[in-house]
Every structure is written in C-alpha cells, then in structure tokens.
C-alpha positions, -999 to 999 in steps of 0.1 A, spaced: 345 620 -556 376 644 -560 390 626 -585 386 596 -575 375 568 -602 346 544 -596 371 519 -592 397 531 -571 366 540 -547 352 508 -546 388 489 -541 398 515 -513 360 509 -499 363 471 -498 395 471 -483 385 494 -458 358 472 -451 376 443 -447 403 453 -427 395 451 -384 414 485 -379 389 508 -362 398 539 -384 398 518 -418 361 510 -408 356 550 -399 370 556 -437 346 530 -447 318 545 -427 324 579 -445 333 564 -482 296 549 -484 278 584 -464 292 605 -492 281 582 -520 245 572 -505 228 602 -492 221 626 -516 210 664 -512 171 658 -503 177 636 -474 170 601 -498 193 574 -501 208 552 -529 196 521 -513 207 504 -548 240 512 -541 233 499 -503 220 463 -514 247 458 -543 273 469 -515 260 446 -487 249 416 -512 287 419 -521 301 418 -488 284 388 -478 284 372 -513 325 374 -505 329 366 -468 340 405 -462 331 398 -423 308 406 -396 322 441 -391 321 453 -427 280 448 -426 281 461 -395 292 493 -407 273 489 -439 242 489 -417 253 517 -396 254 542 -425 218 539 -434 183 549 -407 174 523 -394 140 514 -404 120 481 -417 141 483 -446 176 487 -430 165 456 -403 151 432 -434 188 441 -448 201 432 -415 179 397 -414 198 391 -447 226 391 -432 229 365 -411 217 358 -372 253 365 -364 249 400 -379 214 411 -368 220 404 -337 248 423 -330 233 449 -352 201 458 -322 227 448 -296 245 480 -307 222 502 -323 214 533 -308 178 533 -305 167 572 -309 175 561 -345 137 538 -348 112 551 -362 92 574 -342 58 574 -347 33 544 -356 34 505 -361 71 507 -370 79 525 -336 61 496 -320 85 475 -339 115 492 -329 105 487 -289 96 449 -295 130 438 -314 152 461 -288 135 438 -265 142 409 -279 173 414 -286 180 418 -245 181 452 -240 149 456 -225 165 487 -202 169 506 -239 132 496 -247 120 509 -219 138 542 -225 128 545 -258 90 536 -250 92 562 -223 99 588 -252 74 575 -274 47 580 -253 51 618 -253 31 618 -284 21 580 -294 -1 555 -277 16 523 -271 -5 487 -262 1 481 -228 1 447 -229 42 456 -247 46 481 -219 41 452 -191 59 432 -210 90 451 -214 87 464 -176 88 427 -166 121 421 -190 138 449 -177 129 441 -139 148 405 -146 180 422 -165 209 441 -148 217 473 -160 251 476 -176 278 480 -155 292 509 -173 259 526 -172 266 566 -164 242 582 -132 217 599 -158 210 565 -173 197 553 -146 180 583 -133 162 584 -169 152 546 -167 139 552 -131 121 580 -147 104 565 -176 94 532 -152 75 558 -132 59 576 -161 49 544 -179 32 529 -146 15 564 -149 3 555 -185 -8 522 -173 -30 537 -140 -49 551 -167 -55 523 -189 -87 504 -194 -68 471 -206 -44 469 -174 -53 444 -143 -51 453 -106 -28 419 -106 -4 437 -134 1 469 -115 7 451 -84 34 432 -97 51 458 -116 53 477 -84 66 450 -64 89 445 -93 103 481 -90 95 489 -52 131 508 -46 126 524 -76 95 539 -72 95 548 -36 110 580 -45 94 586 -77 66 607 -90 40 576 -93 46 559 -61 39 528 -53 0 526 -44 -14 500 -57 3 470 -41 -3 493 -9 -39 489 -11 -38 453 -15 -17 448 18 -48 469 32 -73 446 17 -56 410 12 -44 402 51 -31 368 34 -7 388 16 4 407 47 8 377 66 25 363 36 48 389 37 57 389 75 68 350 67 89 359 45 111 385 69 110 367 101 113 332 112 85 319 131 88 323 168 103 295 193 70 291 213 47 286 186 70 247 180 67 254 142 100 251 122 101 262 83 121 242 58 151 255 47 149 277 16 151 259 -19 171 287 -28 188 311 0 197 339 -24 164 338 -40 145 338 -3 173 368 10 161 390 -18 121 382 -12 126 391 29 146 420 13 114 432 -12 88 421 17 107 444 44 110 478 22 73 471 14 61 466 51 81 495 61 66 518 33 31 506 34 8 534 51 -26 526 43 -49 513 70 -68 482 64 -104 492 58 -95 529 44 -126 538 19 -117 558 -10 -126 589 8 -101 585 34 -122 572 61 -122 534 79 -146 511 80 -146 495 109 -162 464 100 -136 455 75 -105 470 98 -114 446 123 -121 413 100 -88 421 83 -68 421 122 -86 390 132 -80 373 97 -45 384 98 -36 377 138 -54 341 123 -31 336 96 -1 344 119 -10 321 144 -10 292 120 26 302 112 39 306 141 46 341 140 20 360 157 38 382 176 54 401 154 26 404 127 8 417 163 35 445 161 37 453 128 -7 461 129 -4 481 159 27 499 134 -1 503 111 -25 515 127 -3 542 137 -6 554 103 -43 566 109 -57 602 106 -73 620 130 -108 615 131 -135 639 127 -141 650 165 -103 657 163 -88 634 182 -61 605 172 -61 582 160 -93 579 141 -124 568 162 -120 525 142 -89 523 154 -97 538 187 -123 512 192 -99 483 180 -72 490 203 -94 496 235 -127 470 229 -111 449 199 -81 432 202 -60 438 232 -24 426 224 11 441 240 27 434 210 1 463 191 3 488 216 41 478 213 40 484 174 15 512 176 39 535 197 71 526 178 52 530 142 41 561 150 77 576 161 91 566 133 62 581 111 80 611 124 106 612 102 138 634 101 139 668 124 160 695 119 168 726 146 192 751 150 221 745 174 203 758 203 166 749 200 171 718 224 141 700 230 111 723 218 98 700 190 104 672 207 81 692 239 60 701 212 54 664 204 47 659 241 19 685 246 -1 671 215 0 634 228 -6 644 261 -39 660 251 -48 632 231 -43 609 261 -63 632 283 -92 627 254 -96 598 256 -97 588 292 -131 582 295 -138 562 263 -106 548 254 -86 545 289 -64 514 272 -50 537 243 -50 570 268 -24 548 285 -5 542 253 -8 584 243 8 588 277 36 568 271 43 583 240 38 618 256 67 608 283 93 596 257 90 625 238 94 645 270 123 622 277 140 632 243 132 666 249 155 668 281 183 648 264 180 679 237 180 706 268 213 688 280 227 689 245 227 726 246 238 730 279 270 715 271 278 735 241 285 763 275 312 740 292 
C-alpha cells in the first residue's frame, strides 16, 4: 500500500469509516477496493468478514457497513453478510442498491427480483425482471406478483423521463411474456391490464384481453357504465354515497379510458366475424342490467358507440350484416342510433390537410356514407336513415372547411 503499514491502514480505514463525512466514506470505499479485489477478479472475503464483524462488534454505524457492503458484488453471500448486520442495515442496503449488480442468470437472479420487491421497490424489480427475461425464464406467478406491487407504489418523484419510459416498456414486454404462458389465468391478464390501462394504451402489447371480456361479460360493461355515470332522474334510483370518494373518482376515471378504448364488438369470433346470436343476448343482457340500475340510457348510447366499431361485412357494406339486423329488427333505441353515429365520428380520429384542401375529406366521408345509406334502403331503412345523417354532417363540416379557405382571400 505505498508505504503504508498494516496499521496505519487499518486506523485511517476505521476512522474513515466512522466518520459521517461523505468523502471520508469515498476514502473508505476505495481503502477496502484496493485491498480486497485482487488481479483475477476474486475477492478477500476474509478480509471482508473480519472488516464487517469489527464494525459491528464496535458500534462503527450504519454507514460504515453500508459502505462495507457496497465494495463487494452483491450476491447470496454479500446479502447473508448484509442479514448479519442488522434489519436496520439490510434494509437500507436493497433500498439503495443498484440492482444491475444481482446476479444475472438462475435461482439467484430470482432472488435478486423477489428481495428488491420486498424491500418496496417493486418499480426496480420490474425493471430488472424486464432484463432478465432477454435470456432467462422467470415463474410468472413472481412476474404477476411484482406487476401488482408496482401498480400499488408511486414512482419516485425524482424519477428522470427514461425511467419511466423503460418501466412502461418492460410492463408491456412482461404482459407479452405472460400472453404466452401456460400457467397464467384469463382473470390475471385482465387485471394486470386494468391495473396498467394508461400505460398500455400506447404500448406495443395493448390492452386486449380485458377488451374481450367487456365483449363477452355485459355484467362487466354495465358494471363499468355504473361506475362513470350516476343513474338517471327517471329511473327514481339513488346510489349511496361512495365509502370512499377518492377511491370511487379513480375507478370512474379507469372505467372511462377503458369504455372509451374498448373496440371489440360483442359477439366477434376469433376470426373477425359476429355472431349474431351472442351480439344480440349480450345487448338485451346488458340494456337488462342497466335498467335495474337506473341508467339505461346511456349504456343504450354507449352500445350503439360500439357497434360503430364494426367491419364491413362481406357483401361490402357497413356496418357488418349482425349489427345491421340489431339496429333495424333488434333493438330500436334513440339513444343507439344516438351513440352509433357519435362513436363512429369519433372512430375517425385526427385529420390533417394542407391550408387549402377545405372540405375534401370531410366530402369524401360524405360520399362513402351516403352510399352506404342508399344500400341499405331496402333492407335496413332504420339504419339507411342513420347513414344519411351521418352523410349530411360530414357534408355540413365539409362547407365549414370551404368557408375556412375562403377567408384566408379576405
């Protein structure tokens, strides 16, 4: 050591340790590096123990076996060391440790994910578990587990933009792992995604699974519409007040992104196509429900949004023949056709045009509708009427457009 006697290092060492002066704990930090790792990677754990036996033998502090810990990879011998010394110390000692450092690969990499979690920083497990899968299988049972944790804990506040692009990443590719899993419930995946519905919306893996339920479970659908909106003043039904307001504002919150993002048609086989059978049981169930809660109209209004979210069917004409039939010889409401035409506007989405386009998408919208409508005059005169509406607002925005441009000449 330069010169440098066994004992002088070890004095300067412990009062290095000792001391709560951030740079005489670096000094310390870099004293026991140079005398524990030797040239092959290995380290003098001897000197390790003796070192950390001493400073807790003596009362040295929390810090000092803090930064004895610190100095060594952290591995099932480095946490047994940190068990030794003390709850105090151990749990500090995952609270801060950075977790690339675990072990990689194996039971011990399990390990490393489970005590990050217990330790409350499930956010850092999830990372970390999100790495690990690039190359090692993980039990999914610790992958819900962690998911769930992490869904109940705030991130940091100090938290930079990449951390929590990288956490919204790994949720997503560890839902992905689970899709594919033979130990994972329908119920698991549909929690987790209603867990992590704003995360996922924009993600690779979005959400689908808690989509398809909505489109097969009308109880959940009606369950969700109760709690968004109160019930209405004619139906004479009154709902208690909320146990718990904040905890009620944040369901109607979850419940409102999901009705809004849901796009799956009740009755929609795996190939695509409806089954009309189970599209109509599903509206009658649902209208059913609603009814009993006193809120029928607008679960009426959020089907016929819905149901704007059908294909076109095979003869080429929208929507798809099911939903043709519904609307015109199933369930006449003015709250679906209401629903149907604003759902499928806002299906829409964003347009973009050059300064003078003026209305030509918006004429272009018109045209299609408007053939629709005359298609199905004969068969479906109710929803020709609806297709017709829609054909004349879009022909109403189109002029508003015209007139835009018009006035970019005064």
């Amino acid at each position: 050591m330069g010169g440098i006697s066994e004992n002088d290092r070890d004095e300067i060492l412990e009062r290095a340790l000792k001391s709560a002066n951030t740079k005489h704990q670096a000094l310390a930090d870099g004293l026991i590096r140079a005398n524990v790792y030797r040239g092959n990677d290995e380290i003098d754990r001897s000197f390790i123990e003796r070192l950390a036996a001493k400073a807790l033998q003596e009362g040295w502090g929390d810090a000092a076996l803090q930064t004895i810990l610190f100095t060594i990879p952290s591995d099932p011998w480095a946490w047994k060391l940190a068990e030794r010394s003390g709850p105090q110390v151990e749990k500090s000692y995952w609270r801060h440790l950075e977790p690339f450092g675990l072990p990689k690969a194996g039971d011990e990499a399990i390990e490393g994910v489970k005590r990050l979690a217990a330790a409350g920083r499930a956010h850092a497990a999830v990372g970390f578990a999100g790495h690990l899968m690039r190359n090692n299988p993980l039990p999914s049972a610790l992958l819900i587990q962690i998911l769930k944790d992490a869904a109940q804990t705030p991130l940091d506040e100090d938290a930079s933009g990449n951390a929590i692009t990288m956490f919204q990443y790994h949720v997503a590719e560890i839902l992905s792992v689970l899709d594919r899993a033979d130990d994972v419930s329908r119920d698991d995946l549909i929690g987790l995604e209603w867990l992590y519905l704003p995360i996922l919306e924009y993600s690779r893996r979005p959400p689908k699974v808690i989509m398809q339920e909505l489109a097969r479970n009308p109880g959940l659908f009606v369950e969700m519409i109760t709690a968004v909106f109160r019930p209405s003043e004619e139906s004479g039904i009154k709902d208690e007040p909320p146990v718990n307001l904040e905890r009620a504002q944040r369901l109607a919150t979850q419940a409102y992104r999901l009705l809004n993002l849901w796009a799956v048609v009740p009755g929609t086989q795996e190939d695509g196509g409806i089954d009309p059978a189970q599209l109509d049981a599903w509206v009658r169930t649902a209208r059913k429900l609603a009814t009993e809660k006193g809120r029928l109209d607008i679960t009426d209004q959020k089907i016929g949004e819905i149901l704007s979210a059908a294909q076109e069917g095979d003869d080429g004409i929208w929507p798809s023949l099911p939903v043709r039939e519904l609307i015109d010889h199933g369930v006449r409401s003015r709250h679906i056709d209401t629903g149907f035409e604003l759902g499928k506007r806002n299906r829409r989405g964003v347009t973009t045009r050059l300064p003078r386009d003026g209305g030509s998408l918006e004429r272009g919208e018109a045209a299609y509708f408007r053939k629709m409508s005359r298609l199905t005059n004969v068969e479906w005169p109710h929803l020709s009427g609806i297709l017709d509406r829609l054909a004349k607002s879009y022909e109403h925005d189109a002029g508003w457009h015209d007139d835009d441009v018009e006035r970019l000449d005064w």
